[in-house]
KOLRO-180623 format. One record per residue (C-alpha): y, x, z; residue in three letters. Coordinates in Angstrom, 3 decimals, decimal comma. Layout:
N
{{Y; X; Z}; ALA};
...
***
This chain:
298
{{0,000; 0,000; 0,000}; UNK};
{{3,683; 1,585; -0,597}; UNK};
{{5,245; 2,188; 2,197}; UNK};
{{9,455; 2,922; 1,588}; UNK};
{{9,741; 6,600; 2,808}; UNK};
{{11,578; 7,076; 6,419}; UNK};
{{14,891; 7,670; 5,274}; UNK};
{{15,270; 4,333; 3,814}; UNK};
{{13,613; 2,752; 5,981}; UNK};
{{16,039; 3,958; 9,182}; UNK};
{{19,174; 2,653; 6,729}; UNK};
{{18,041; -0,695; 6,708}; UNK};
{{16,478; -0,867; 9,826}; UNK};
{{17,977; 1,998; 12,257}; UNK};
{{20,953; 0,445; 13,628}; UNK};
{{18,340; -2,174; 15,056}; UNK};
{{16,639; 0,047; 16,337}; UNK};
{{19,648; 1,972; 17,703}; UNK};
{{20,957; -1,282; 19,614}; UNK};
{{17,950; -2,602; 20,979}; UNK};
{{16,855; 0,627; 22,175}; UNK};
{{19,798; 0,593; 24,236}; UNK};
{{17,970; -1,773; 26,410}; UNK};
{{15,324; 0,985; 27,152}; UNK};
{{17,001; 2,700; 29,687}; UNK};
{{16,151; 2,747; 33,356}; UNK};
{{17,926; 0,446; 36,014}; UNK};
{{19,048; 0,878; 39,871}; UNK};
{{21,233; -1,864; 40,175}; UNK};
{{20,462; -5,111; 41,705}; UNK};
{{19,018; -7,867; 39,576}; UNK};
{{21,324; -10,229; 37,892}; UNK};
{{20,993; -14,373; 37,830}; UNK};
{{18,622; -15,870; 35,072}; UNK};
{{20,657; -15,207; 31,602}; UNK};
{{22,830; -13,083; 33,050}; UNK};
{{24,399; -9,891; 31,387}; UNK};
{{24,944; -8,284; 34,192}; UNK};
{{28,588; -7,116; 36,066}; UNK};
{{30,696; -5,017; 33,371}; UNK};
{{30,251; -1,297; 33,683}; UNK};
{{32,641; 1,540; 33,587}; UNK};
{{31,904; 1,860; 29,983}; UNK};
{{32,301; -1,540; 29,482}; UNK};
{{36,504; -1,012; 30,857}; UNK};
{{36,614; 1,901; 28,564}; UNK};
{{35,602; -0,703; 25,267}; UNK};
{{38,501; -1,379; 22,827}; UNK};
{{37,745; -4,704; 21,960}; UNK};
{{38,974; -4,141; 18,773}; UNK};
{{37,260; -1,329; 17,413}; UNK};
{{33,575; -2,062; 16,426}; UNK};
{{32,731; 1,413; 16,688}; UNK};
{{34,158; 1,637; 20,366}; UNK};
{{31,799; -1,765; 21,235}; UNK};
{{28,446; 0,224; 19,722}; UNK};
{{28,864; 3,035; 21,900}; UNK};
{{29,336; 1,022; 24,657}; UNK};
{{25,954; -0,563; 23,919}; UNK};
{{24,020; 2,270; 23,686}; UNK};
{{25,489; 4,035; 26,240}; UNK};
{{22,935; 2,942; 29,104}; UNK};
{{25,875; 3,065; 31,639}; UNK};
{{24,401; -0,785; 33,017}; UNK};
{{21,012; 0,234; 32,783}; UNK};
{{18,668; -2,779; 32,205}; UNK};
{{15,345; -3,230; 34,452}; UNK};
{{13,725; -6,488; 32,472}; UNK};
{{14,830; -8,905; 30,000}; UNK};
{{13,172; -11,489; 27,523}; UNK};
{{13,252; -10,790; 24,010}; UNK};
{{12,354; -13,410; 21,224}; UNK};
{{12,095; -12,763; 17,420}; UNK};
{{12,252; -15,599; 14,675}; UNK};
{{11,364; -14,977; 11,256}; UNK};
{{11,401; -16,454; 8,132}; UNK};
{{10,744; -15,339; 4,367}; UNK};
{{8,242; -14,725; 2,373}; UNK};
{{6,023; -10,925; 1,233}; UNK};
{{4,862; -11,413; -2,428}; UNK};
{{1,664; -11,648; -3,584}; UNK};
{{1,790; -8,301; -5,179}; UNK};
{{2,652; -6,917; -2,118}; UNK};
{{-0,328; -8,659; -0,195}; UNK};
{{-2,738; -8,018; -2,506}; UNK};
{{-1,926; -4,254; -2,111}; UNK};
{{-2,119; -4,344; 1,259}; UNK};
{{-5,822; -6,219; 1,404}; UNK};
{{-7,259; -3,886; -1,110}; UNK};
{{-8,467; -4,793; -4,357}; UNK};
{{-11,447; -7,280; -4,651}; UNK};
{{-9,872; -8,930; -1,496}; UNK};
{{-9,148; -12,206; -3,109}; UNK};
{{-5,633; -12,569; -2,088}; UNK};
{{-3,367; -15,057; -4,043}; UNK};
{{0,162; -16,400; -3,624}; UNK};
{{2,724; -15,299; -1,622}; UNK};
{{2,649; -15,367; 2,117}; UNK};
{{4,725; -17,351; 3,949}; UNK};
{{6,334; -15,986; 7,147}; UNK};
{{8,844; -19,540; 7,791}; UNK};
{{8,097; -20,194; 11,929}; UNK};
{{6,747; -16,946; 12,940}; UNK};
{{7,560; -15,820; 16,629}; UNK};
{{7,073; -12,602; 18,636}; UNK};
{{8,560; -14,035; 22,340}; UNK};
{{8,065; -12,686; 25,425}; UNK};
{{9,150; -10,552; 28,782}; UNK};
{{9,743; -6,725; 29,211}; UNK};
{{9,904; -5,110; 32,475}; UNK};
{{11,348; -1,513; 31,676}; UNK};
{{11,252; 0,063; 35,028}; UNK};
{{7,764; -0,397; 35,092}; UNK};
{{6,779; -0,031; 32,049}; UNK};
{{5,278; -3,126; 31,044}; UNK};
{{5,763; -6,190; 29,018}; UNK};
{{3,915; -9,508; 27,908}; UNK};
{{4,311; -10,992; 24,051}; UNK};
{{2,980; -13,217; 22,463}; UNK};
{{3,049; -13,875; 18,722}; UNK};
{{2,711; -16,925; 16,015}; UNK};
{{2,368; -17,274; 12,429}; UNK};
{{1,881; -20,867; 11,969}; UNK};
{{1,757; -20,245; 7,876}; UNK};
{{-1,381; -17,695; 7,983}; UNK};
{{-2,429; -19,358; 11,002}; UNK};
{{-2,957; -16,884; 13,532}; UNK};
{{-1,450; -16,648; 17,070}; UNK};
{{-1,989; -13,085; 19,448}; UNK};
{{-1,038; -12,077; 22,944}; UNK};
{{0,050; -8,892; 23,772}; UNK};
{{-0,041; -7,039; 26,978}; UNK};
{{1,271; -3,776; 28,035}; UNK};
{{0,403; -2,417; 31,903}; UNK};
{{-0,949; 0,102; 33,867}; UNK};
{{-0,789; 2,702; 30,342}; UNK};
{{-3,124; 0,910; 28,329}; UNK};
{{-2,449; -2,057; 25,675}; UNK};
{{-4,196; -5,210; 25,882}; UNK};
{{-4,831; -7,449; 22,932}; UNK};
{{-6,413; -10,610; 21,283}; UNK};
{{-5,721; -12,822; 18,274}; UNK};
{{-7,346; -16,378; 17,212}; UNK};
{{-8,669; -14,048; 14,433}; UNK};
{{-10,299; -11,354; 16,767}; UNK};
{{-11,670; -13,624; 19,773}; UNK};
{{-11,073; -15,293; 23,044}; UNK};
{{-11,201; -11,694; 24,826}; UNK};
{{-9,005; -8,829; 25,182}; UNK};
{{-9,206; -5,393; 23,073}; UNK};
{{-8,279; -2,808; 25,345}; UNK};
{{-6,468; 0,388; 24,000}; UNK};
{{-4,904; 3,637; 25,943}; UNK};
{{-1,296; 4,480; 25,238}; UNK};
{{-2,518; 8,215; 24,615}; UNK};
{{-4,928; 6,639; 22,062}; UNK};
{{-2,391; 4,152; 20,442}; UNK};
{{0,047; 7,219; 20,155}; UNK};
{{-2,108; 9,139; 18,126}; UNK};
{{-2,563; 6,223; 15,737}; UNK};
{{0,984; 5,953; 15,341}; UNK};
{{1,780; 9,639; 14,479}; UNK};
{{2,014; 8,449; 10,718}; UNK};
{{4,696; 5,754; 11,136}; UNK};
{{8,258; 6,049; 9,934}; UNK};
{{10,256; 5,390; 13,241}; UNK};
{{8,509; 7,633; 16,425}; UNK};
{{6,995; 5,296; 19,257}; UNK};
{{7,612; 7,184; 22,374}; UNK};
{{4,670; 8,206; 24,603}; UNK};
{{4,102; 7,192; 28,220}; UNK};
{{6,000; 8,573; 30,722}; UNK};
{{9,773; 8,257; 32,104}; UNK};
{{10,820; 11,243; 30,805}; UNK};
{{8,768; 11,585; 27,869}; UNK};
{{10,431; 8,127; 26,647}; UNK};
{{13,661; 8,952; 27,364}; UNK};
{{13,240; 12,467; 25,614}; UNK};
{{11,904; 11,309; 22,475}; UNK};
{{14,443; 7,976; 22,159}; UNK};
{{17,301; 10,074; 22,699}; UNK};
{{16,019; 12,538; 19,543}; UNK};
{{15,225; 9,051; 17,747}; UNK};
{{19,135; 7,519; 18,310}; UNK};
{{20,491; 10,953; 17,196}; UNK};
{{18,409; 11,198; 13,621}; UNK};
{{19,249; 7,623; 13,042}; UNK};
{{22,898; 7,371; 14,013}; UNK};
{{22,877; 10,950; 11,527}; UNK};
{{21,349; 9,460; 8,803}; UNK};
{{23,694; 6,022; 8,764}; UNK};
{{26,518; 8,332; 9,022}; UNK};
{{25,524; 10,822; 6,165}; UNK};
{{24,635; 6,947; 3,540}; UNK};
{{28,410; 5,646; 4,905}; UNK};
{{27,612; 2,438; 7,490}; UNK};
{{30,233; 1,073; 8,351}; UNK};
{{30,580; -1,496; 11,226}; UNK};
{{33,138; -4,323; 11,085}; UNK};
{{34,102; -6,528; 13,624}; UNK};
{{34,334; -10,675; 12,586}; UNK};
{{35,270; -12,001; 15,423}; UNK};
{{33,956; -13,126; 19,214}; UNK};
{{31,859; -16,085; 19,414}; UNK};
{{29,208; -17,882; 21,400}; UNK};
{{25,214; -16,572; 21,903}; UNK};
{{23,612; -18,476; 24,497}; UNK};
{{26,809; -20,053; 26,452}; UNK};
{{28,081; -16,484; 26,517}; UNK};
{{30,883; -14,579; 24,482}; UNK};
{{29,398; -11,948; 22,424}; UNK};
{{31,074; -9,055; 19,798}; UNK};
{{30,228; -10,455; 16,433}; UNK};
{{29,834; -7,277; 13,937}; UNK};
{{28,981; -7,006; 10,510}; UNK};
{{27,531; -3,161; 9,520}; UNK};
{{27,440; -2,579; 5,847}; UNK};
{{24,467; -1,682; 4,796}; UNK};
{{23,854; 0,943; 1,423}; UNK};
{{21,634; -0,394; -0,818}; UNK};
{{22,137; 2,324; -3,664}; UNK};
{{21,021; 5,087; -0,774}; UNK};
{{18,376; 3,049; 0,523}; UNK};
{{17,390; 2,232; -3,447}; UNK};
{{17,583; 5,779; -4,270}; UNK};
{{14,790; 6,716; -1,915}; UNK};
{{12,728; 3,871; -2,610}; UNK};
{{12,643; 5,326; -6,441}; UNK};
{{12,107; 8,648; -4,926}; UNK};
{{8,604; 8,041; -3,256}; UNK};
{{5,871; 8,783; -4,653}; UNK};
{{4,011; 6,130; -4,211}; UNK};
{{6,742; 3,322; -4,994}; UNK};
{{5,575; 0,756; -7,537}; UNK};
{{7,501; 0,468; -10,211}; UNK};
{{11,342; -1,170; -10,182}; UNK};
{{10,419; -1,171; -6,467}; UNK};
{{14,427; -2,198; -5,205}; UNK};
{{15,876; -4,146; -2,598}; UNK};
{{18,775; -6,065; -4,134}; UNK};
{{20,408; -7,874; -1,315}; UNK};
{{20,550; -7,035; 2,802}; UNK};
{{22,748; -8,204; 5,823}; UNK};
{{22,646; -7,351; 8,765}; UNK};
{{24,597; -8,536; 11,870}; UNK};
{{25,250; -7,627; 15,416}; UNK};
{{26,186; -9,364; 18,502}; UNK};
{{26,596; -7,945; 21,991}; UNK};
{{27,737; -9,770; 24,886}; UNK};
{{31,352; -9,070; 26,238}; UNK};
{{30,231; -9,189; 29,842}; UNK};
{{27,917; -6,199; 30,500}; UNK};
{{28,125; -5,020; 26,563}; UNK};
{{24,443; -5,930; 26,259}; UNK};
{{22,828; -6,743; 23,230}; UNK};
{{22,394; -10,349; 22,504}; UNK};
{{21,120; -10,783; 19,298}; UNK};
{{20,411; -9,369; 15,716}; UNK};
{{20,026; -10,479; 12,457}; UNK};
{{18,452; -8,918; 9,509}; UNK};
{{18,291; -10,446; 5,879}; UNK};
{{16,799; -8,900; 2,923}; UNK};
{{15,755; -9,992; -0,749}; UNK};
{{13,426; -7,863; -3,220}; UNK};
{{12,250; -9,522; -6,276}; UNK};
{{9,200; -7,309; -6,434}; UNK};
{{8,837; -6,998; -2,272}; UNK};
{{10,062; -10,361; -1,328}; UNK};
{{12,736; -11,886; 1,472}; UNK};
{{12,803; -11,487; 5,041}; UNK};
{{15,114; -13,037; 7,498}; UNK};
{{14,535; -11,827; 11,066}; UNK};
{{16,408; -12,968; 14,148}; UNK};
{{16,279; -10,753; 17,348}; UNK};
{{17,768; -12,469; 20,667}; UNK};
{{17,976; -11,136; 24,093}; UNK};
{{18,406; -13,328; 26,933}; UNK};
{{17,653; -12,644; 30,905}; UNK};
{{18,424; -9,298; 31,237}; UNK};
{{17,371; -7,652; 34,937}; UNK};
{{15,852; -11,043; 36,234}; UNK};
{{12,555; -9,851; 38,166}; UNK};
{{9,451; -9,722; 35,732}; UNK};
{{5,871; -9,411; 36,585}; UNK};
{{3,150; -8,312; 33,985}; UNK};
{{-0,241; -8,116; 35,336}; UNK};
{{-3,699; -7,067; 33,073}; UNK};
{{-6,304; -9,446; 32,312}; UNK};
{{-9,258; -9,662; 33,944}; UNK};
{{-12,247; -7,874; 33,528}; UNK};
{{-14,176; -10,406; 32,336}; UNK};
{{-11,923; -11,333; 29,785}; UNK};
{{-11,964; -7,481; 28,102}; UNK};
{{-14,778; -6,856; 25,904}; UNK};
{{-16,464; -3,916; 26,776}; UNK};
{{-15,350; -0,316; 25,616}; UNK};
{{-17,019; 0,382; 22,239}; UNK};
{{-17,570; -3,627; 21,103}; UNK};
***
């Protein structure tokens, strides 16, 4: 299956990355009421509410570090049946295009501890999956896979991971903190190098709360280029429209939500909505039980 090479992908993707990542930090203060951003920061006085730029940094700076919040994603769109068929194999079978409309990855994070609980839904396929992260290991199960849990190390999952475009960072306080800072600093270089640019729209409303609307440009020729560059790109592989849009709560400068659009004639369109909500109320994420693993090896 073509993959687009890393640079391309960070473009359209990175300053998602970038902002939600800023919610990865670890957290001493006390926890805030449900939906809650939390009491503005020093960082957050320092903001000139006018420049975009001076809002992002805010964000990411980690100043109000963040001990839990709830994170759900929405997406809509469709992959083409090109595309799906590649990604099967051949002699799969695979016809039309699949539909994403209604899919939903919701769920709680507890960062201080490490830990979170997701669960996932793709009414079109269908298939639903819950996700569990404690205690360094991953627990998983789909309505595809099972009525019991797959059990997987972090050290393991890792290692599977090596080949991916955007670094998952490893277990470990310092470890994750090490390798997201080196992550933020190649992405914010490469959006800087293709000519992002971040515009404020305007402030409005996410959630009952006032939140930094901003628009960042996003470089389609750049991101095009190195689409055409890889060597494994299908022909007149292109992505000929994208959007993508920020908002981050006034109170706290927390992100509250993202939204990424993109069209491909050849790939397909994807519309992906990313909203945080709850940040620092008290989260508790506990493994399955044994019984309801299968057993190492199955």
């Amino acid at each position: 299956m073509f993959r687009a090479p890393r640079p391309a992908l960070s473009l359209l993707a990175g300053f998602v990355l970038v902002v939600a990542s800023a919610c990865s930090s670890s957290a001493t203060s006390a926890p805030a009421a449900p939906g809650s951003t939390g009491a503005p920061t020093a960082a957050a006085s320092a903001v000139n509410a006018n420049d975009p730029n001076s809002i992002i940094t805010a964000a990411l700076s980690g100043a109000d570090a963040v001990k839990s919040f709830h994170i759900e994603i929405d997406i809509s769109g469709s992959i083409s049946e090109a595309v799906v068929a590649s990604a099967e194999g051949a002699g799969s079978g695979a016809s039309g295009n699949l539909k994403l409309d209604g899919s939903t990855i919701q769920g709680d994070v507890d960062v201080a501890n490490e830990a979170a609980h997701l669960t996932l839904s793709l009414p079109t396929v269908p298939i639903t999956g819950d996700i569990i992260l404690v205690g360094g290991n991953l627990y998983y199960k789909t309505s595809m896979t099972g009525a019991k849990y797959t059990m997987m190390s972090l050290g393991d999952l890792s290692s599977l991971t090596g080949s991916l475009p955007v670094s998952i960072p490893t277990p470990g306080a310092t470890a994750m903190a090490s390798s997201l800072t080196d992550e933020l600093s190649q992405l914010q270089a490469e959006m800087d190098q293709a000519g992002v640019k971040a515009t404020l729209v305007g402030v409005e409303q996410i959630g009952g709360q006032d939140a930094y609307h901003i628009n960042v440009s996003i470089p389609l020729d750049t991101i095009n280029a190195e689409i055409a560059a890889a060597s494994d790109a299908p022909p007149g592989a292109k992505i000929d429209s994208a959007s993508l849009d920020v908002w981050i709560y006034k109170d706290g400068d927390r992100l509250a939500k993202v939204e990424l659009k993109g069209a491909s004639s050849l790939i397909g369109n994807l519309d992906v909505v990313l909203t945080i909500t709850n940040y620092d109320v008290p989260v508790t994420v506990t493994a399955p039980a044994a019984s309801d693993v299968n057993p190492a090896g199955s």
